[in-house]
py3Dmol code that shows the C-alpha trace and the ligand (Angstrom):
import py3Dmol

protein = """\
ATOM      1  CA  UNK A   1     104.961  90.239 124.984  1.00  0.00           C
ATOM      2  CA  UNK A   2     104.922  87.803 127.765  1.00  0.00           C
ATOM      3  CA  UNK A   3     107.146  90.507 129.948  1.00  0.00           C
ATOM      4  CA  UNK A   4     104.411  92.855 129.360  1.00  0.00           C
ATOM      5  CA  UNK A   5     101.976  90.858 129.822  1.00  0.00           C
ATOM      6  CA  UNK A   6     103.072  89.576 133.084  1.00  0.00           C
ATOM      7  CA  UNK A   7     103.896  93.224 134.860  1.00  0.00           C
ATOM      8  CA  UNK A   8      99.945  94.051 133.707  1.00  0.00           C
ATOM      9  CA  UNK A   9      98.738  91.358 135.812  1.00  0.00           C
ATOM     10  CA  UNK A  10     101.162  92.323 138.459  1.00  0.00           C
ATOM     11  CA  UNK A  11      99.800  95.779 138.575  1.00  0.00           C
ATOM     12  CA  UNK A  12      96.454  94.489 138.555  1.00  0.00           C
ATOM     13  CA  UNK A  13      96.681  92.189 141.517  1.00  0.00           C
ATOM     14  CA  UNK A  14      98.631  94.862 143.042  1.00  0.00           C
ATOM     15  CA  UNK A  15     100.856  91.838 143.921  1.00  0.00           C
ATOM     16  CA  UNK A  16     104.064  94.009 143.675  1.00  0.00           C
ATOM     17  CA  UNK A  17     103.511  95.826 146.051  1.00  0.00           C
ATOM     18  CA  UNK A  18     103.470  92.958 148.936  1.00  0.00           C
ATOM     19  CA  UNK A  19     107.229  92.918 150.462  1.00  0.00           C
ATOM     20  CA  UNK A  20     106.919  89.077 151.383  1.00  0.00           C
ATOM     21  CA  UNK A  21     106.857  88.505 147.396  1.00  0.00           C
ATOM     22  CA  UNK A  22     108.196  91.528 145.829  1.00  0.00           C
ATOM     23  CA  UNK A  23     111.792  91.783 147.193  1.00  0.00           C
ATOM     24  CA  UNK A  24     113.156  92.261 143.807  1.00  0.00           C
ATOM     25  CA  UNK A  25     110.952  95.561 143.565  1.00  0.00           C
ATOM     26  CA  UNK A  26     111.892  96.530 146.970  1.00  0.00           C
ATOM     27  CA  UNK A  27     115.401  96.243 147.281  1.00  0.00           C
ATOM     28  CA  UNK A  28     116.431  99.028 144.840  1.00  0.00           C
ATOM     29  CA  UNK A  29     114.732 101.335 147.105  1.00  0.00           C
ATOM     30  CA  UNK A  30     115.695 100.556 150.371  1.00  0.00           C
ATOM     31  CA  UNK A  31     119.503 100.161 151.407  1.00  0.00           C
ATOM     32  CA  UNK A  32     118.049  96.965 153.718  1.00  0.00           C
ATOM     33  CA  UNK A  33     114.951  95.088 154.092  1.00  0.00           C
ATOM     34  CA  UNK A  34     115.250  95.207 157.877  1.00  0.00           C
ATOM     35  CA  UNK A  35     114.794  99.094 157.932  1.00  0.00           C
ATOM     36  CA  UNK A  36     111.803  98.891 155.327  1.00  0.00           C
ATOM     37  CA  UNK A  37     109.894  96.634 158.037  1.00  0.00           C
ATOM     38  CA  UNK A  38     110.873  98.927 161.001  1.00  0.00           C
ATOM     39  CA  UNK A  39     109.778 101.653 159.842  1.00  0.00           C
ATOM     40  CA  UNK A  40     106.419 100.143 158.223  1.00  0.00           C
ATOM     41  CA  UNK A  41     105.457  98.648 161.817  1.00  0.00           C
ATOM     42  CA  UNK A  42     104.916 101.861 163.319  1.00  0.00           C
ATOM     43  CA  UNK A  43     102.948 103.500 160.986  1.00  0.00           C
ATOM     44  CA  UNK A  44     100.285 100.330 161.251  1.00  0.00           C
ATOM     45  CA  UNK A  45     100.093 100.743 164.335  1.00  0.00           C
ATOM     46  CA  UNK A  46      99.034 104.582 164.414  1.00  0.00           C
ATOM     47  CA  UNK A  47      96.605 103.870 161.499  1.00  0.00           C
ATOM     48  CA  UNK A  48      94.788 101.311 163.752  1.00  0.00           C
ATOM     49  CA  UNK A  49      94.568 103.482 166.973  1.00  0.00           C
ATOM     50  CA  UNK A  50      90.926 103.730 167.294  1.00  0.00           C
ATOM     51  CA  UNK A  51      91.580 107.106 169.477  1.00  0.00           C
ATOM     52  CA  UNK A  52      93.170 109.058 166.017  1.00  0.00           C
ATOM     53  CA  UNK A  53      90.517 107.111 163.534  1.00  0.00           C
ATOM     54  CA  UNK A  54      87.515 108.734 165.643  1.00  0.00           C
ATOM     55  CA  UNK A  55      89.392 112.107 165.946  1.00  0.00           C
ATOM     56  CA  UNK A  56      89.531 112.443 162.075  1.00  0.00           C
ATOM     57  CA  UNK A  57      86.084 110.905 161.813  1.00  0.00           C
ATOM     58  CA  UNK A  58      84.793 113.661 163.981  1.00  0.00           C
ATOM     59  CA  UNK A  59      86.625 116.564 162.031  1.00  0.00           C
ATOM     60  CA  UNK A  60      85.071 114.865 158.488  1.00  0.00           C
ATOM     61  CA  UNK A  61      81.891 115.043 159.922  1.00  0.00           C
ATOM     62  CA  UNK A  62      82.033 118.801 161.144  1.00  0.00           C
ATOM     63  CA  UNK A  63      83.413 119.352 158.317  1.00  0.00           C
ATOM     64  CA  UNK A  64      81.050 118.224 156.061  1.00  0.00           C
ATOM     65  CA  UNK A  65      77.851 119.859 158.510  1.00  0.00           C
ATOM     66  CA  UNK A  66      80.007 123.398 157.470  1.00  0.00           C
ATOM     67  CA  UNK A  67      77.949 125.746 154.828  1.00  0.00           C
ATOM     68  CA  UNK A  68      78.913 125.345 151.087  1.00  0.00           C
ATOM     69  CA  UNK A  69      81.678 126.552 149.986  1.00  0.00           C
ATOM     70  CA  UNK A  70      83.464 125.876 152.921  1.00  0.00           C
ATOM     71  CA  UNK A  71      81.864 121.932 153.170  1.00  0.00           C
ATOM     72  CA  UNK A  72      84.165 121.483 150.079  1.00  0.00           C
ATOM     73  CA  UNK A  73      87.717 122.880 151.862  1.00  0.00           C
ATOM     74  CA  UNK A  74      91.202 121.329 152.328  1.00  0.00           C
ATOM     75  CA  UNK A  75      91.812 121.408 156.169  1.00  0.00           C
ATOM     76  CA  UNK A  76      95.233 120.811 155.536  1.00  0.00           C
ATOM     77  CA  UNK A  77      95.744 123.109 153.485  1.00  0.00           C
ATOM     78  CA  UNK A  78      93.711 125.628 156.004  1.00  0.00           C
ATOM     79  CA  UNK A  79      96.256 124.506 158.558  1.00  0.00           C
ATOM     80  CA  UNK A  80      99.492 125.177 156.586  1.00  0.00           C
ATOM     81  CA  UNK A  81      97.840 128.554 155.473  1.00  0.00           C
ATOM     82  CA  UNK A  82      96.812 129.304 159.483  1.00  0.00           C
ATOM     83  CA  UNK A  83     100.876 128.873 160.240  1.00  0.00           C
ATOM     84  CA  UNK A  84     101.226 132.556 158.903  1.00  0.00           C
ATOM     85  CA  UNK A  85      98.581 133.532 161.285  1.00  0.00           C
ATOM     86  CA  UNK A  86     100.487 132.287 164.243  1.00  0.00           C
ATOM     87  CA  UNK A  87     103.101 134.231 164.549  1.00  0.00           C
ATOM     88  CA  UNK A  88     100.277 137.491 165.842  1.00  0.00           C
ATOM     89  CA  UNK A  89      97.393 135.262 166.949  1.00  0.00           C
ATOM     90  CA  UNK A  90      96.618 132.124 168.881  1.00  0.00           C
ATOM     91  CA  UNK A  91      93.700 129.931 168.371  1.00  0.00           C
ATOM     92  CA  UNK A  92      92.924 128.317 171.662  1.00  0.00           C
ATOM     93  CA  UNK A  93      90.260 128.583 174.372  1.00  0.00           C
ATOM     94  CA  UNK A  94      92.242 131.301 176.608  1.00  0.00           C
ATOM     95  CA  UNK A  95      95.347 131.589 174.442  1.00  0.00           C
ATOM     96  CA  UNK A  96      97.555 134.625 175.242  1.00  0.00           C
ATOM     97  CA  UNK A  97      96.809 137.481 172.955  1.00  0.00           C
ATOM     98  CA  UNK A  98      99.952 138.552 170.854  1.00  0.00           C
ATOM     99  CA  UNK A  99     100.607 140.830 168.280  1.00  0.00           C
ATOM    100  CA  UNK A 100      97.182 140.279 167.235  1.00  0.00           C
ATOM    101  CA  UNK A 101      94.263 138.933 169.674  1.00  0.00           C
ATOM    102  CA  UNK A 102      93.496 135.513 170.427  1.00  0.00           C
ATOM    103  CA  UNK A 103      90.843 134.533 167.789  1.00  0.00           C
ATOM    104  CA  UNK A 104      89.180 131.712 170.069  1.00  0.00           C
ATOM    105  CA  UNK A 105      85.355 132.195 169.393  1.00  0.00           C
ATOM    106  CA  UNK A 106      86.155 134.604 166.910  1.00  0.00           C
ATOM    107  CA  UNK A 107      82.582 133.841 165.083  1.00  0.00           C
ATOM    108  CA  UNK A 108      80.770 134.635 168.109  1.00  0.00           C
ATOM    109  CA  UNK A 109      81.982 138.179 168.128  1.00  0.00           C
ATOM    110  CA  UNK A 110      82.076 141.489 167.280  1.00  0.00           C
ATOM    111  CA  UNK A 111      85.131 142.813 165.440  1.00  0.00           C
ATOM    112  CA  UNK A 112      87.592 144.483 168.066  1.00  0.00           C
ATOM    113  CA  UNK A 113      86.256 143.445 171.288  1.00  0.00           C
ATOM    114  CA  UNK A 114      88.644 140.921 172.317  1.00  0.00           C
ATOM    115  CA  UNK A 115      88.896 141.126 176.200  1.00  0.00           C
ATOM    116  CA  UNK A 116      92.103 142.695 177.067  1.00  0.00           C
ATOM    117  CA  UNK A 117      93.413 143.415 173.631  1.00  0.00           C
ATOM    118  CA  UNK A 118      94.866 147.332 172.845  1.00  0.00           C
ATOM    119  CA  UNK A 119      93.115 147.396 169.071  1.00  0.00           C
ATOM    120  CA  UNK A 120      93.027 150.293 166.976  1.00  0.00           C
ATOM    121  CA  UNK A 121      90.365 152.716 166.774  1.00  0.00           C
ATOM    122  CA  UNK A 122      89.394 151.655 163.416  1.00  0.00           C
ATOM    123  CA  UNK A 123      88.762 148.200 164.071  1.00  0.00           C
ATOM    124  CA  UNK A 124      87.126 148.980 167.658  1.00  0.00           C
ATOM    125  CA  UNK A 125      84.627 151.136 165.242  1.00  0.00           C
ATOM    126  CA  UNK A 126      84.265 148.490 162.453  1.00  0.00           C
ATOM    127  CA  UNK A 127      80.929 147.413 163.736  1.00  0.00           C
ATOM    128  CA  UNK A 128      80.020 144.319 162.449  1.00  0.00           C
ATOM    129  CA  UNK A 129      80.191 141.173 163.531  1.00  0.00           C
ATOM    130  CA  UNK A 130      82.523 138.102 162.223  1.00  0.00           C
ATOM    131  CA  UNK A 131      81.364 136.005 159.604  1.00  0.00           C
ATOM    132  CA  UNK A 132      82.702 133.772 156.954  1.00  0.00           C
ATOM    133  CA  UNK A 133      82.027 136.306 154.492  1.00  0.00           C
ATOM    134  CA  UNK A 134      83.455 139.339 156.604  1.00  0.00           C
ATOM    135  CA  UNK A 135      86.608 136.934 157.033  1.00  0.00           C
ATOM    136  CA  UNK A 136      87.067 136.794 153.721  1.00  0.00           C
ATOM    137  CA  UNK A 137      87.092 140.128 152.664  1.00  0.00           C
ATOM    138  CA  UNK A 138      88.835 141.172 155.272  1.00  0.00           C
ATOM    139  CA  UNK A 139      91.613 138.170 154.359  1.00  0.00           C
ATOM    140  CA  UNK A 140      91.439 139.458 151.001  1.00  0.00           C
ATOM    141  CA  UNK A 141      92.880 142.968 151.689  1.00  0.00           C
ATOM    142  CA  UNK A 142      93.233 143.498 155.552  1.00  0.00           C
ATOM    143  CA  UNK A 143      94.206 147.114 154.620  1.00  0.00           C
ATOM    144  CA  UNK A 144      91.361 147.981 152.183  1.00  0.00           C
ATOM    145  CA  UNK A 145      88.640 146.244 154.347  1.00  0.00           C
ATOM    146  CA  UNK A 146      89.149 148.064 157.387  1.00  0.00           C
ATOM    147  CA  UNK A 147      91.441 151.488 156.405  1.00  0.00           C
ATOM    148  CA  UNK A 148      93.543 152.474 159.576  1.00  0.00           C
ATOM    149  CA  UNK A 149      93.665 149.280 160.885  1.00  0.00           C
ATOM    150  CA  UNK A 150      97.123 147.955 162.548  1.00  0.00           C
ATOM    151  CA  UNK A 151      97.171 144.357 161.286  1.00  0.00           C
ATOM    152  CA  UNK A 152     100.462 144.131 158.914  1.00  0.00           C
ATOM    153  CA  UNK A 153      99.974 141.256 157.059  1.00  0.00           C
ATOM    154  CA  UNK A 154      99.193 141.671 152.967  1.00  0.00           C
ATOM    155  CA  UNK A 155      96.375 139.180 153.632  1.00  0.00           C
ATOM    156  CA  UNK A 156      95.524 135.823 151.175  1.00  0.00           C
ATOM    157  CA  UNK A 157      95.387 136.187 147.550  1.00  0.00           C
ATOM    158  CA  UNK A 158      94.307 132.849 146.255  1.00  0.00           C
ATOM    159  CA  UNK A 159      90.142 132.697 147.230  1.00  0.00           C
ATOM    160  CA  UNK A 160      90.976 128.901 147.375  1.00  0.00           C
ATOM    161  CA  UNK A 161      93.528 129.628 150.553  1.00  0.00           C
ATOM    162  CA  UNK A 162      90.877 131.532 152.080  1.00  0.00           C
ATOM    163  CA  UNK A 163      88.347 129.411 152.140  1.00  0.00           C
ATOM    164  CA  UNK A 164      90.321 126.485 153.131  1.00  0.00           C
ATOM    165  CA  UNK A 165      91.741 128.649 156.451  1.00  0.00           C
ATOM    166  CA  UNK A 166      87.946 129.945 157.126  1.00  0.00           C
ATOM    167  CA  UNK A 167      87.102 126.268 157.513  1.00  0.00           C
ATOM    168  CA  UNK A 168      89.939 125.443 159.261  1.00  0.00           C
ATOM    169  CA  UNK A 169      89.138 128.541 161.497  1.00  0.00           C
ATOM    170  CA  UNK A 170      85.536 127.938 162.123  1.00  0.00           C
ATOM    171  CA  UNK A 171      86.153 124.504 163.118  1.00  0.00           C
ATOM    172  CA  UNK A 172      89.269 125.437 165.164  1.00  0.00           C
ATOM    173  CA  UNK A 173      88.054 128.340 166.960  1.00  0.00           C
ATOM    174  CA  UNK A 174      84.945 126.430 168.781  1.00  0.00           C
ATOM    175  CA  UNK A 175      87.123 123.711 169.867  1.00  0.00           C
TER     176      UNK A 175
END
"""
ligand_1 = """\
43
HEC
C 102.050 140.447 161.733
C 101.030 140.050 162.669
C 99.750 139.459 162.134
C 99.581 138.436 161.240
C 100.647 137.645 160.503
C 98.152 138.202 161.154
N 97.484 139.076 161.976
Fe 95.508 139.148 162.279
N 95.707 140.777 163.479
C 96.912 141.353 163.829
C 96.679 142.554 164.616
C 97.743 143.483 165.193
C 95.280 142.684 164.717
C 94.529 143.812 165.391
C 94.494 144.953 164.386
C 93.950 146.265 164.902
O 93.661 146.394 166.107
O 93.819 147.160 164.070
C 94.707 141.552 164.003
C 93.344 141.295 163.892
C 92.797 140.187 163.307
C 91.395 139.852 163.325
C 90.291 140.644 163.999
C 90.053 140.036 165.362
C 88.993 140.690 166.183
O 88.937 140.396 167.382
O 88.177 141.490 165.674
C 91.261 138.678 162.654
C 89.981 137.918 162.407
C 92.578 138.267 162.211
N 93.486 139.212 162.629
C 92.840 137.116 161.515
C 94.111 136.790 160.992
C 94.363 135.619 160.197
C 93.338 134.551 159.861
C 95.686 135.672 159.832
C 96.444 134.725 158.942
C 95.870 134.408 157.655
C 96.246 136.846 160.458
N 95.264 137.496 161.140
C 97.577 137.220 160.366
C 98.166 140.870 163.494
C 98.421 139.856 162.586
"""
view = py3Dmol.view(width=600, height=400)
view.addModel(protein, "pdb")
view.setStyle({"model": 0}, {"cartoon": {"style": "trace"}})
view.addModel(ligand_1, "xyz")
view.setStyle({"model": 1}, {"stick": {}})
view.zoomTo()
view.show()
């Protein structure tokens, strides 16, 4: 009763959580107490770097100025999906094309005109321009979207993925 009663008000201060009075909590989980501070000092010093705190600011921000759905998207996610993108395309202003073409300023173009890209006839002859909803589709089933075309990659399955790497992608690609 009193044992109980005593970890409830610990968890509700939170006060087990502070090293300086908690040591019985911490020292099952760290081999030392030394190592748990070294490796805590670091990580309060990146969370305080004004530089990375405006950086992620920014990104919320443009984020949140995106059109619904993709307002409501998981950039990380968007990056992790992206890193089965990059082993065909690159992403940066005047990246190398690769397999596939560099997809800097993709949303300001027309499907298959890449400078200096060889792409297939079909997507030279898509005509349409890129938008979030041609991206998707096209994500959806690269082979069905645009029959012909030489991209080998099965495309995303889960709509979630998709919109998450659009985001990620219309962000990304203007930077
Ligand atoms: C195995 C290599 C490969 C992978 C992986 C791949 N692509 Fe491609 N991609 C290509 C190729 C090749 C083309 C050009 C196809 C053609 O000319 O028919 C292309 C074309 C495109 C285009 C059209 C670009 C334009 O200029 O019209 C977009 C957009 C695109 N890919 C996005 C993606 C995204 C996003 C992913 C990851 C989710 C991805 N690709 C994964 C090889 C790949």
């Amino acid at each position: 009763m009193t044992r109980s009663a005593l970890l409830a008000s610990c968890l509700f201060l939170a006060a087990c959580g502070d090293p300086s009075s908690g040591s019985e909590v911490e020292t099952p989980q760290l081999p030392t107490g030394e190592s748990g501070s070294e490796t805590q000092a670091p990580q309060g010093t990146l969370e305080s770097d004004p530089l990375v705190e405006d950086a992620a600011q920014d990104m919320a921000t443009r984020l949140a100025a995106l059109p619904a759905p993709y307002s409501e998207a998981d950039l990380a996610n968007g990056a992790r999906q992206f890193r089965r993108c990059t082993s065909c395309h690159t992403i940066g202003e005047g990246g190398p094309h690769r397999v596939g073409p560099n997809l800097h300023g993709l949303f300001r173009r027309t499907a298959g005109e890449a400078e200096g890209f060889n792409y297939s006839p079909a997507l030279r002859e898509a005509g349409f321009d890129w938008t979030p909803d041609h991206l998707d589709a096209w994500l959806a089933d690269p082979r069905g979207y645009i029959p012909g075309n030489r991209m080998s990659f099965v495309g995303l399955r889960d709509a979630d993925d998709r919109r998450d790497v659009i985001a990620y992608l219309l962000l990304e690609t203007e930077l």
